[in-house]
C-alpha positions as CSV (number, residue, x, y, z in Angstrom):
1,X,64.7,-37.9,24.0
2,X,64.0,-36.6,20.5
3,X,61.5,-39.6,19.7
4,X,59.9,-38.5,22.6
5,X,59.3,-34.9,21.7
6,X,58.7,-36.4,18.3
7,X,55.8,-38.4,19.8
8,X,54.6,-35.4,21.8
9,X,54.9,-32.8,18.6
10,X,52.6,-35.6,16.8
11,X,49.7,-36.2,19.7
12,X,49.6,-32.6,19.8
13,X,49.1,-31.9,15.7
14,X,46.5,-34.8,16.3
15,X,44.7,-33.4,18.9
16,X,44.9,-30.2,17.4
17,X,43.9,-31.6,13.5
18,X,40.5,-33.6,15.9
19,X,40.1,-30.1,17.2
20,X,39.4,-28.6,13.7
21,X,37.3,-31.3,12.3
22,X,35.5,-31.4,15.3
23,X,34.8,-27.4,14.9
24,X,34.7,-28.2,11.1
25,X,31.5,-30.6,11.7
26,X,30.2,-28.4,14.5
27,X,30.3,-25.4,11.9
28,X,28.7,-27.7,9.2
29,X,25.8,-28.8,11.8
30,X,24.6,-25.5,12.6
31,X,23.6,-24.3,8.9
32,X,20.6,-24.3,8.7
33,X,19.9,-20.9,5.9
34,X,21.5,-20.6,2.5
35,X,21.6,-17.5,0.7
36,X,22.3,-16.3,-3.1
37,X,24.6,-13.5,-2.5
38,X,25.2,-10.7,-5.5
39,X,26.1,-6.9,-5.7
40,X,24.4,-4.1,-6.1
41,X,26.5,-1.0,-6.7
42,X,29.6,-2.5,-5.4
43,X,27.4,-3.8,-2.0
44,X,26.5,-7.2,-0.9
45,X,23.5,-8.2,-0.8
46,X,21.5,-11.5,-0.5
47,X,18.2,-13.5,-1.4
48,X,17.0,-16.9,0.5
49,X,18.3,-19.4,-1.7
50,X,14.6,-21.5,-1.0
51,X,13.7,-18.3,-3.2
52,X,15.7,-18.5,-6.0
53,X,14.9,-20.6,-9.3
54,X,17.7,-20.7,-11.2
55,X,20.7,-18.0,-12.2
56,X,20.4,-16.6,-15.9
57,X,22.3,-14.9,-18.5
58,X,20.0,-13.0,-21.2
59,X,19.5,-8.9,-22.1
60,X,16.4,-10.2,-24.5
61,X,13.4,-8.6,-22.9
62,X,10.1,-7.8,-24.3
63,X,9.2,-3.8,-24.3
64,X,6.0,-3.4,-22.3
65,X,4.4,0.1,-22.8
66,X,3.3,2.6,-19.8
67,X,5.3,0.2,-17.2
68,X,7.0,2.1,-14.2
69,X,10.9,2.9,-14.6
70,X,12.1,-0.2,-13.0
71,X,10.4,-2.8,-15.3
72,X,12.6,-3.7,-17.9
73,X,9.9,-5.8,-19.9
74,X,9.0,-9.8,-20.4
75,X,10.9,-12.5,-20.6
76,X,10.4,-16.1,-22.0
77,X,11.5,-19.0,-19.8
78,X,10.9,-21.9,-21.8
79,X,7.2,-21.2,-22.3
80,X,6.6,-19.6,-19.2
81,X,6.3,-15.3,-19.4
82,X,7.6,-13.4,-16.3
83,X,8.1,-9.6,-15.8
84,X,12.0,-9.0,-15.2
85,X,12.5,-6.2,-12.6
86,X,16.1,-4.5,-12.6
87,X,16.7,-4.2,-8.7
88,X,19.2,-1.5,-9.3
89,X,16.1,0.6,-10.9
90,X,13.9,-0.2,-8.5
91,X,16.3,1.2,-5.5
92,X,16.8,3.8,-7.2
93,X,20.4,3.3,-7.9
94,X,22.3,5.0,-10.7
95,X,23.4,2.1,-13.5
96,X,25.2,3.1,-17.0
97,X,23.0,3.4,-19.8
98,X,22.1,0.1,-20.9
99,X,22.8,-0.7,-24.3
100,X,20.6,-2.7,-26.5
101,X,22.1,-6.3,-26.9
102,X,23.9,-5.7,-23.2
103,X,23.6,-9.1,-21.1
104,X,22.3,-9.1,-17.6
105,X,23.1,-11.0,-14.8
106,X,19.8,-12.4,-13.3
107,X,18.0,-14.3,-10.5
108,X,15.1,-16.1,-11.3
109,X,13.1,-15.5,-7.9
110,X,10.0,-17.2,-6.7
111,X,7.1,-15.3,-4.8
112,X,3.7,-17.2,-4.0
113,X,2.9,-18.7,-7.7
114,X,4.3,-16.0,-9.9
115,X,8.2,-16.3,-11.1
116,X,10.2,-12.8,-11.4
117,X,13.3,-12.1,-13.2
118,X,15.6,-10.0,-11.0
119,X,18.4,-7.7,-13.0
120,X,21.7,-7.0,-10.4
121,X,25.3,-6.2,-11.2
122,X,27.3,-9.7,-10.1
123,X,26.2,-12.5,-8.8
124,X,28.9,-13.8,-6.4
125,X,27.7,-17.5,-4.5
126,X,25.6,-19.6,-2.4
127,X,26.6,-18.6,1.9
128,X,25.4,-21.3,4.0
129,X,25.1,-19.4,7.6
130,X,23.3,-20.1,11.0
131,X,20.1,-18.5,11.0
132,X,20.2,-17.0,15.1
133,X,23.2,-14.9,13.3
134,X,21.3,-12.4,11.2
135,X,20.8,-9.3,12.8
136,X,17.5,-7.1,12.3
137,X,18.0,-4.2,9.8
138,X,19.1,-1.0,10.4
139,X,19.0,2.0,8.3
140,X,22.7,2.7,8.3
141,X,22.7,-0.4,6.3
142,X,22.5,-0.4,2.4
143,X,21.3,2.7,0.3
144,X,17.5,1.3,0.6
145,X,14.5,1.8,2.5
146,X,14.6,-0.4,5.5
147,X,11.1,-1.9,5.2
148,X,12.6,-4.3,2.4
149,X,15.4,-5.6,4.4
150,X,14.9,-8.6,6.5
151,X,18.2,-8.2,8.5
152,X,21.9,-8.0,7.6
153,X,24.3,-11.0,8.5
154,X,28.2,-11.3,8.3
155,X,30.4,-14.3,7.1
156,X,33.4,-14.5,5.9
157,X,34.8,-11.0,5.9
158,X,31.2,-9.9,4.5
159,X,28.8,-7.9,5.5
160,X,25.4,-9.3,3.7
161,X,21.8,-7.2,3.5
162,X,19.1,-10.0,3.3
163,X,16.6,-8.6,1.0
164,X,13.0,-9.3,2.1
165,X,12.0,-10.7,-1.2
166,X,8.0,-11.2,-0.1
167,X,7.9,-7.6,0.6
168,X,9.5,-6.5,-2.4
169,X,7.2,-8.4,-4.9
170,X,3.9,-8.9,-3.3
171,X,1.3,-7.1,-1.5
172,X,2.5,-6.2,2.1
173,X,-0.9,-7.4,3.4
174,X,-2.5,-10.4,3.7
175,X,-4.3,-11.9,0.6
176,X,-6.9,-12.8,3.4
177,X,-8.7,-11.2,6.5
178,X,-7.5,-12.5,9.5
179,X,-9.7,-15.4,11.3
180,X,-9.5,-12.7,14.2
181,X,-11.5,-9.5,12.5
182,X,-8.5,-7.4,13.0
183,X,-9.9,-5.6,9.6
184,X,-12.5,-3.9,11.4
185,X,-12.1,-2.0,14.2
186,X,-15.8,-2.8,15.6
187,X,-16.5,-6.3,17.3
188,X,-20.3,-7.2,16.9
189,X,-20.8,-7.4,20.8
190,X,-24.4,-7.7,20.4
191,X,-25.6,-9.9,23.4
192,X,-27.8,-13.1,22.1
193,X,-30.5,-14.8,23.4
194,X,-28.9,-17.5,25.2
195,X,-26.7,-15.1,27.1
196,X,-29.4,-13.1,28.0
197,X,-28.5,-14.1,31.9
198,X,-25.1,-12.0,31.4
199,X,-27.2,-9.0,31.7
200,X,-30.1,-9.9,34.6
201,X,-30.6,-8.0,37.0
202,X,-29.0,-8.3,40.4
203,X,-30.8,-11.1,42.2
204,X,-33.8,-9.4,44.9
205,X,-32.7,-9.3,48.7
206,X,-35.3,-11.0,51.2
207,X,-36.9,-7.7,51.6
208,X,-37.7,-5.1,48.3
209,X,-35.5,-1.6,48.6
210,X,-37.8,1.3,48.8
211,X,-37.6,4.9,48.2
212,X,-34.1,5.9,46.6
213,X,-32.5,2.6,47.5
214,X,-35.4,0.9,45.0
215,X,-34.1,4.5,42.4
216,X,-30.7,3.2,42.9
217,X,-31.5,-0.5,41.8
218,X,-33.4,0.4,39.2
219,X,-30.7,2.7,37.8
220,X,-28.4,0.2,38.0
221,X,-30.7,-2.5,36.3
222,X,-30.6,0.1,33.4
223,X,-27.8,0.5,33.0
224,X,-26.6,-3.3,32.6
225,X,-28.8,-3.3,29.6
226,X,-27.4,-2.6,25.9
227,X,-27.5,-0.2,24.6
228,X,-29.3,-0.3,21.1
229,X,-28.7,2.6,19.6
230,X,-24.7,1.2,20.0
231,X,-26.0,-1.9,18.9
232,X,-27.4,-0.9,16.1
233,X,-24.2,1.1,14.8
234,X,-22.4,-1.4,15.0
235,X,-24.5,-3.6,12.8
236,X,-24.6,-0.7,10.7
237,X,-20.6,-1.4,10.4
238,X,-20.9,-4.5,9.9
239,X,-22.7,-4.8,7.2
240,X,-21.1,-2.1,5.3
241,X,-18.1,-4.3,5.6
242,X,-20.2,-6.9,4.2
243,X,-22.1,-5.5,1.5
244,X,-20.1,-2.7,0.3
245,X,-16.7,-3.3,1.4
246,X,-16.6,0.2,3.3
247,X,-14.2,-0.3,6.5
248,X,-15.3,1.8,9.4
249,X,-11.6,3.4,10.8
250,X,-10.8,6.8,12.1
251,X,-10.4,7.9,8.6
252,X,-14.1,7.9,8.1
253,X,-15.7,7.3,11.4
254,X,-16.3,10.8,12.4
255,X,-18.9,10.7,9.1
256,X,-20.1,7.6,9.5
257,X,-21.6,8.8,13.0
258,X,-23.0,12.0,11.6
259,X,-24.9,9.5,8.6
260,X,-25.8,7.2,10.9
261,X,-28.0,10.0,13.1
262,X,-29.4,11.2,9.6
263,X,-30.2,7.8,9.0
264,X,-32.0,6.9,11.7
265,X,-34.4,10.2,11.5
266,X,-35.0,9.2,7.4
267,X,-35.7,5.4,8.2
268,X,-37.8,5.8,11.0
269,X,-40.4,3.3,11.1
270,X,-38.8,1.5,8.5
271,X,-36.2,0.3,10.8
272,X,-32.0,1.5,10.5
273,X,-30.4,-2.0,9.2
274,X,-29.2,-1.9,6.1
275,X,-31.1,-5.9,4.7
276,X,-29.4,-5.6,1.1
277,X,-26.7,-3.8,-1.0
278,X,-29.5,-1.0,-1.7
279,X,-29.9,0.2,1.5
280,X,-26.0,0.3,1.8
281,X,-26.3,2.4,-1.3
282,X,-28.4,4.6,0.0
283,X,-26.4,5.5,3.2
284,X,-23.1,5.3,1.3
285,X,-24.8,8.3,-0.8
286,X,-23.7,11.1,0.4
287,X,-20.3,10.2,1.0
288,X,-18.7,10.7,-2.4
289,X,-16.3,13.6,-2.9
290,X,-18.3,15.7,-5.8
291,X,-17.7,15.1,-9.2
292,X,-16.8,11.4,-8.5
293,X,-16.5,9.3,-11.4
294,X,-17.6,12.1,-13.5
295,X,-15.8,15.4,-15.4
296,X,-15.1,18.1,-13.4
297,X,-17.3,21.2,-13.5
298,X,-15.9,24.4,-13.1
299,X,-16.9,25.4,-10.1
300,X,-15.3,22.1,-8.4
301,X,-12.1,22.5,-10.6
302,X,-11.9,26.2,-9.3
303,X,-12.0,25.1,-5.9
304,X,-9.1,22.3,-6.4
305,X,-7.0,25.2,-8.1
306,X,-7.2,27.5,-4.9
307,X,-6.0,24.6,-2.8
308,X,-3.4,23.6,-4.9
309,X,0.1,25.4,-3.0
310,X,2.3,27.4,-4.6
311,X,5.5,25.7,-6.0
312,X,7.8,26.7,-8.3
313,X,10.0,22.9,-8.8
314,X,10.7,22.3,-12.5
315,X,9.4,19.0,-12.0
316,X,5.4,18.5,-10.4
317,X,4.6,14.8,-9.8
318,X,1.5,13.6,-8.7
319,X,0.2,9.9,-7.4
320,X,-3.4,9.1,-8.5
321,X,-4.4,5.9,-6.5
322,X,-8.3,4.7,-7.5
323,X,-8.1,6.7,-11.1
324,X,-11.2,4.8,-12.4
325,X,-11.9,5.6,-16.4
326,X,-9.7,8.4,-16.1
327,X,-12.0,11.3,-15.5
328,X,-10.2,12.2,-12.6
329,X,-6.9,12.2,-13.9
330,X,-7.5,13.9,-16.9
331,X,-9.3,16.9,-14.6
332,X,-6.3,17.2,-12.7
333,X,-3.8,17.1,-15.4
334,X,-5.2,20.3,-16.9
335,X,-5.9,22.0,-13.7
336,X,-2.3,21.3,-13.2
337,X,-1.0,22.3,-16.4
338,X,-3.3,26.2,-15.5
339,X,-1.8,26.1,-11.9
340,X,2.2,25.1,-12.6
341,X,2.5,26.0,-16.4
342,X,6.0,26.1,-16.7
343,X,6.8,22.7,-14.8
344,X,6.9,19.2,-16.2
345,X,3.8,16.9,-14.9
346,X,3.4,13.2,-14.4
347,X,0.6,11.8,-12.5
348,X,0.9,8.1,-11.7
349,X,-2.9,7.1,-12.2
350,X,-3.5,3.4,-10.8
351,X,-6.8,1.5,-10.8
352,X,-6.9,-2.4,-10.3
353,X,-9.7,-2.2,-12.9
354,X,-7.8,-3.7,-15.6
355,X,-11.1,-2.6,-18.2
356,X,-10.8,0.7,-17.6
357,X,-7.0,1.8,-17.2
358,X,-6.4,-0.3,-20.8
359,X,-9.6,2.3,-22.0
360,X,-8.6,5.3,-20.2
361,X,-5.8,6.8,-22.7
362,X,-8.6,6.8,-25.9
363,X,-11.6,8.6,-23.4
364,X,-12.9,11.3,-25.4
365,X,-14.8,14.3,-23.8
366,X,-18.8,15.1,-24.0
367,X,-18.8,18.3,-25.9
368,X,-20.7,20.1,-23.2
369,X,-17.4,19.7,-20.9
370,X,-14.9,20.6,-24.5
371,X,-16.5,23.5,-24.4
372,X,-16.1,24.7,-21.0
373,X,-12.5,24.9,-18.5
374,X,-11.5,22.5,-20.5
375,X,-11.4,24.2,-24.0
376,X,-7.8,25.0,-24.2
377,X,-6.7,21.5,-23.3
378,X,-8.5,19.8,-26.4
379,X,-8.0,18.6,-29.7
380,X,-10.6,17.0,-32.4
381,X,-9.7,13.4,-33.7
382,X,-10.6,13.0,-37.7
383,X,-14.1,11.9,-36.5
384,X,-14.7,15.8,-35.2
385,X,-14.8,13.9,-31.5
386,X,-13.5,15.8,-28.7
387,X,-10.0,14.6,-27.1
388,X,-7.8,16.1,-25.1
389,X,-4.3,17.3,-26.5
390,X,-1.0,14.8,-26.8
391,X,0.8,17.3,-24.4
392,X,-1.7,16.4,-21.9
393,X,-2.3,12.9,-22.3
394,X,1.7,12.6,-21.9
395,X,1.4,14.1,-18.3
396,X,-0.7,10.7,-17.1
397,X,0.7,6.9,-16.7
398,X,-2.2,5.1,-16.3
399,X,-1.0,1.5,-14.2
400,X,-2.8,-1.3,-13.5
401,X,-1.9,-1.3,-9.9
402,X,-3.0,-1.8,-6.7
403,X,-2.0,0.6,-4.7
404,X,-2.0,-1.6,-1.3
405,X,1.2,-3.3,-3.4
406,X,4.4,-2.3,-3.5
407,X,4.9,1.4,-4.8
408,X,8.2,2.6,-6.1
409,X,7.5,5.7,-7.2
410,X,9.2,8.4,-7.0
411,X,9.2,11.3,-4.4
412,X,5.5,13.3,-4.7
413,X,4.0,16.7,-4.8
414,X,0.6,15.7,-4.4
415,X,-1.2,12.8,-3.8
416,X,-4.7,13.1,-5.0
417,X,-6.7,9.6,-3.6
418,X,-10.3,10.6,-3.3
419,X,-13.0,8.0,-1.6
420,X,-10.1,4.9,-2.2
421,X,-8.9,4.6,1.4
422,X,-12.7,3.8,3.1
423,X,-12.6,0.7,0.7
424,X,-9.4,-1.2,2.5
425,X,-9.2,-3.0,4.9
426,X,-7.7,-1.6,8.1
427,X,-4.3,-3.2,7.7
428,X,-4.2,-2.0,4.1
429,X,-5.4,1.5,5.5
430,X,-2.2,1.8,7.4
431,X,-0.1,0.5,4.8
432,X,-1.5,3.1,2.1
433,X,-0.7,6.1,4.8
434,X,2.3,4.9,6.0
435,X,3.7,4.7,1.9
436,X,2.2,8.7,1.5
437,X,4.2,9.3,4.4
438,X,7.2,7.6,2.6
439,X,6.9,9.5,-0.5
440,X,5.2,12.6,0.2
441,X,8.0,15.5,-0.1
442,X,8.5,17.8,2.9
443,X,6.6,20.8,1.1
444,X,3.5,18.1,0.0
445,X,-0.1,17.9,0.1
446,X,-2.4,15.0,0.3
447,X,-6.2,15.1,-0.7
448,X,-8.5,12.6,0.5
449,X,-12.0,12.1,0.1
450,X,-14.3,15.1,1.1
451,X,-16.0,12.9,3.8
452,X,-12.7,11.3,4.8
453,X,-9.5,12.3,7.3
454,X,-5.9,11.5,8.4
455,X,-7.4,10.5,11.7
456,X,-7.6,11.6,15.2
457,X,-4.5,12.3,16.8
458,X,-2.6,11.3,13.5
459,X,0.8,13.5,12.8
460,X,-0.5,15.2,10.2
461,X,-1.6,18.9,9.9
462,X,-5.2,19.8,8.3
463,X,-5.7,23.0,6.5
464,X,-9.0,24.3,4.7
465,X,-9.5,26.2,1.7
466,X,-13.0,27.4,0.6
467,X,-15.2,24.0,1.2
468,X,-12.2,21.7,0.4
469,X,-9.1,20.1,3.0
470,X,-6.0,19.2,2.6
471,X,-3.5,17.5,4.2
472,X,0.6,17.9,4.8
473,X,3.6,16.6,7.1
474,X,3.8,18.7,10.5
């Protein structure tokens, strides 16, 4: 009898040890998504390991001047130069204060062509998981905006946040327009020859109507033609796309109506298409915000200081998207410095005009301009030239950045982005006011171009001030 239960004792350890290979291979068959898994202030987190180059150990970076917070510097990898990001920096989350020969665990990340060193506290191991597991994000999850998350997954007794590495590092656009046209909100509908039959009129009955019933065909004949006056917007549209890269949205369409009746009274006989990039000039003229490109006069700089809101923060900080050669940024840091003269400024000026940010910190000043508002912001350089004073040239980081990119900045006061948001694309449009939405503060104001808007039926509240709008959260 005791064989027997013997026997039985065995068949069932066997039965049960099949069981757990069986499970053992299942388990094994349905991973189908590694991960690099590493901590960030004492939280999990994780990178697609199709993403990650290699693991390094190395605290030798290269210093690059006028780079935002989170950029630690360059780093050699064997011949190859990549910027080195320290993730902790860019989430905003507090880290000791990093000594000078201090090692740093880091991921070497791939992102479209470009390699990225990526600075965390610990990296832990590779978690081979089932894909159908991860879960979409949530903002309970992790002490970072939810937009770079790509969903949070648990395995073995941890609870991972799957960073969204594409979203992190590259633009959160497409590099291309969609085949589709999704860029622009018009569709040239025009009707062509050949489908001139889409728009006959209705076939004749045996006998022609008379009196109101031949009013009432006629009418309706009329109506099933185009209409060219819409037709010829919406070539109008088009080839500002096309010529000038100007994208008709509700952030300028309002305008582009009111040019497009000018237009058509100036061109007259001339005809209203635009046939080359000078007749997009031409309309395009007055749609620039005054002193565009150019110093501020005083009367305009007057009129910015009435809008600007009272605020008495120790700290004012500004975003300057589509700075150009500085101009603009230097106008607004001394208007700032008058208006909030016992706060400390920084305006975040980006431009993807490499030429001009790199020349932007020497400008000097035309003396006509030294000599006017701007007289108690300036200094003279040995050559007697007119520059403006260290105190204000420390206010500005000029970045070559495009602002359609990632943007960790900071929380803002203002964000001053004249005539920049016409020139993207719808989906970048969206992407631009959905990030001042993100990082305007509660008490924030936005200005735009004077010929540009929030949009209809948008969430955001419009106030005027003298000739110039502004724009904060409701």
């Amino acid at each position: 009898m005791e064989n027997e239960y013997t026997e039985v004792a065995q068949v069932n350890d066997n039965l049960n040890l099949d069981q757990e290979q069986a499970e053992d291979r299942e388990n094994v068959a349905v991973v189908d998504f590694k991960m690099v898994t590493f901590s960030l202030a004492g939280k999990d987190y994780a990178i697609d390991i199709m993403q990650v180059k290699e693991i390094a150990k190395t605290g030798r970076f290269t210093y690059v001047p006028n780079a935002l917070p989170f950029v630690l510097g360059v780093y050699n990898l064997r011949g190859e130069i990549i910027p080195i990001i320290d993730l902790r920096l860019f989430f905003n989350i507090e880290i000791p204060v990093r000594k000078d020969n201090s090692v740093e665990n880091m991921l070497i990340v791939s992102v479209g062509d470009q390699l990225f060193g990526v600075v965390v506290d610990a990296i832990d191991k590779v978690v081979g998981i089932q894909k159908s597991t991860i879960q979409p994000p949530h903002p309970l999850f992790g002490d970072i905006n939810i937009k770079y998350i790509y969903g949070v997954v648990e395995s073995q007794n941890h609870l991972y946040i799957l960073l969204d590495i594409e979203r992190i590092f590259n633009s959160r656009i497409a590099s291309k327009e969609k085949e589709a046209g999704i860029d622009n909100v018009y569709v040239n509908t025009t009707v062509s020859p050949i489908m001139s039959d889409a728009v006959k009129a209705p076939a004749k009955a045996s006998k022609e109507p008379s009196g109101l019933a031949a009013k009432a065909e006629a009418a309706k004949t009329e109506a099933a033609k185009p209409d060219s006056s819409e037709q010829d917007f919406k070539f109008i549209v088009e080839e500002l796309k096309n010529l000038k890269k100007f994208h008709v949205t509700d952030i300028n369409e309002a305008w582009v109506k009111t040019r497009f009746d000018q237009w058509i009274g100036e061109r007259k006989s001339s005809g209203s298409q635009l046939q080359n990039e000078k007749d997009a000039d031409d309309f395009l003229s007055p749609f620039w915000s005054p002193c565009n490109g150019q110093w501020w006069t005083k009367q305009y700089a007057d009129e910015v200081y009435k809008l600007l809101p009272d605020n008495s923060a120790k700290q004012i900080v500004v975003w300057n998207p589509g700075c150009g050669k500085g101009y603009e940024s230097f106008s607004l840091a001394c208007l700032l410095k008058k208006r909030y003269p016992d706060a400390k400024i920084r305006i975040y000026a980006q431009d993807v005009d490499l030429l001009n940010i790199s020349n932007a910190p020497l400008v000097s000043i035309p003396e006509s301009y030294a000599n006017d508002w701007y007289s108690p912001y300036i200094t003279r350089k040995v050559t007697g030239e007119a520059t403006f004073t260290q105190e204000i040239k420390d206010i500005i980081m000029f970045e070559y950045h495009d602002c359609t990119n990632s943007n960790s900045l900071p929380m803002v006061d203002i964000v001053f982005a004249r005539d920049v948001l016409s020139f993207l694309p719808v989906e970048a449009q969206n992407v631009v006011v959905g990030d001042f939405d993100e990082k305007l503060k509660g008490n924030g104001i936005i200005i735009l171009g004077a010929s540009e808007s929030l949009g209809k039926g948008s969430n955001w509240g419009e106030k005027t001030v003298g000739s110039l709008t502004y724009f904060n959260k409701q």
